[in-house]
N, C-alpha and C positions, 0 to 999 in steps of 0.2 A: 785079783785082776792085774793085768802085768801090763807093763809100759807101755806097750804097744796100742792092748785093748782099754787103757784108758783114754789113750792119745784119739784114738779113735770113738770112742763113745763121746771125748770132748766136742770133737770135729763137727759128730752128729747131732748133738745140742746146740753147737753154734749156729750149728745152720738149718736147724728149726726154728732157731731163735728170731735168724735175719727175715727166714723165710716169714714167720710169724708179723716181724716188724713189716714185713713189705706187703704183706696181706691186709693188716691194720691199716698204713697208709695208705694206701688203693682203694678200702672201705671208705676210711675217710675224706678221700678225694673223693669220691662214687655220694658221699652225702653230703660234702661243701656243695657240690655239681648240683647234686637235688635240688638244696636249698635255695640256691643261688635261682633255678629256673622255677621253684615254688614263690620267690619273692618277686623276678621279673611278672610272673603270672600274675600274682597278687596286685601289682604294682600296676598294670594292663588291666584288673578287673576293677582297680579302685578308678580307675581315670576312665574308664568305660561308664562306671556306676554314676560319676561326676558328669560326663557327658550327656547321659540319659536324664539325669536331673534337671539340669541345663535346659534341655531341649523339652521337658517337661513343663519346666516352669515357662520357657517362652511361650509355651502353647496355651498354658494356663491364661498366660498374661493376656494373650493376646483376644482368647475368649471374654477374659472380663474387660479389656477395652471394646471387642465390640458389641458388648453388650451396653456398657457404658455409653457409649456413642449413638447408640438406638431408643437410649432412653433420654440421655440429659435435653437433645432437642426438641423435644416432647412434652418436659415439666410445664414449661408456660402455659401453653394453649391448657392442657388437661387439669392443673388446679384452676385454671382460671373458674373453669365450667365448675367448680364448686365453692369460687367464691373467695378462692385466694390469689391475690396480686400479687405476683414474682418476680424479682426487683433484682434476682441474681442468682447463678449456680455457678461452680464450681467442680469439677470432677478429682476424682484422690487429693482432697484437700486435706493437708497434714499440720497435727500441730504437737509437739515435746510438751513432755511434765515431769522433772523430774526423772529423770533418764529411760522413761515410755512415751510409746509413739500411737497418735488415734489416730488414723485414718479413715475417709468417708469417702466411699465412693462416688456418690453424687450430693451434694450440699447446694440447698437450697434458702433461700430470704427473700421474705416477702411479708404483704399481710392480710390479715384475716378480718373479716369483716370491716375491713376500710381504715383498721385503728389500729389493732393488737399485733404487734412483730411476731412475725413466727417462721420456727427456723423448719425446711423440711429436709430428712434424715431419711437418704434413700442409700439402702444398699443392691447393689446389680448385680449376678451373678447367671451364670447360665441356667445351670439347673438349681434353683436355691433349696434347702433343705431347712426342717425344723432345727436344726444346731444353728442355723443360719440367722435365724430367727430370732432366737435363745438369744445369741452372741451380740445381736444388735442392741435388742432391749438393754443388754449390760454393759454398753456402750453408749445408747442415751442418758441411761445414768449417770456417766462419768463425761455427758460430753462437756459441760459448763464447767468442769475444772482444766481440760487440754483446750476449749474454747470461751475463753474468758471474754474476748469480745462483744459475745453473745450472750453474757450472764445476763439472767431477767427475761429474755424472750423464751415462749411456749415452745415445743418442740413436738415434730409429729414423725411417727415414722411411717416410711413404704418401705415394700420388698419387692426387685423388682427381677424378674425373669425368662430368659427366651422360652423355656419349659418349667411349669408350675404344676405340680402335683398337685389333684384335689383336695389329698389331707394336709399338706402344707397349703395351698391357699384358706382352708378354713382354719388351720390353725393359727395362720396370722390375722384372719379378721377378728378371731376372737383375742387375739392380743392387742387388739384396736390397731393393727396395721391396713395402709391403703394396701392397694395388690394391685403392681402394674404389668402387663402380659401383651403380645405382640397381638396385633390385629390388623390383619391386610399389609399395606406396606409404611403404617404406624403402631403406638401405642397404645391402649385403651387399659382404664380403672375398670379392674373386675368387679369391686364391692357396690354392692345397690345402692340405690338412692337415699334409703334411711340410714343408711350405716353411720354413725357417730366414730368417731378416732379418736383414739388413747391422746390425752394431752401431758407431756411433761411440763411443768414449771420448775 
């Protein structure tokens, strides 16, 4: 190959070479761009996802406060009629243990049969469910350790709801829950007149 045609075949490799490097840059710019508009995206679906949450849980919130509110002015009058004096409620009454938190949505004291302190242990929900259920019971059990004030009084639970399923209202009477359910433009205890309730001590 002589001077000339090597000089030339150099020339032709340099400038494949550049061409190469500037092809590769371009690529590369062509997928910083990508990324860059896959992260803004990302970045716009995570604060989207955040805001849907947001706006989820206020609506949650704001279902269990009116439900709350439809029920807690109710408790008096309704254990009265079964013989419990109720001397005080509370709604999301919170109390620490130990770096956990119990919360009740409606808390109730009073007493029963004229003598015996008892605490009643209502949870409010819209549509309440057997997990709901479930959950409470395992929370009456631990209520005397986040509610120490209350060590030594009996404890009863309700479930209460603006819509109560059949098989969940029998499932909590057979947990010896009250079952409280809208009626007209009040409350009313769904459980019969014999019905007996589960007592924690």
């Amino acid at each position: 190959m002589g001077k000339n045609s090597l000089t030339i075949e150099v020339e032709r490799l340099k400038k494949e070479f550049y061409q190469g490097m500037a092809e590769l840059r371009e690529s590369q710019r062509k997928t910083e761009e990508s990324q860059r508009e896959t992260d803004e995206q990302m970045r716009e679906t995570d604060e989207q996802m955040k805001e849907t949450d947001k706006r989820i849980r206020q609506v949650t919130d704001g279902f269990g406060k009116f439900t709350e509110g439809l029920v807690e002015p109710n408790v008096l009058p309704l254990f009265k009629e079964l013989g419990i004096k109720i001397t005080g409620t509370g709604t999301r009454v919170k109390r620490h243990y130990n770096g956990e938190t119990m919360e009740v949505d409606i808390l109730a004291t009073g007493r029963m049969n004229k003598r015996e302190n008892v605490i009643i242990f209502i949870e409010a929900k819209t549509d309440p469910t057997q997990r709901d259920i479930k959950d409470e019971i395992k929370h009456i059990g631990e209520f005397s350790k986040f509610f120490n004030e209350y060590r030594g009084r009996c404890v009863i639970g309700a479930i209460a709801g603006i819509k109560i399923a059949k098989g969940v209202k029998e499932y909590a009477q057979k947990r010896g829950f009250y079952v409280l359910a809208p009626s007209g433009d009040t409350m009313a205890i769904l459980n019969k007149k014999e019905f007996k309730p589960r007592i924690w001590r």
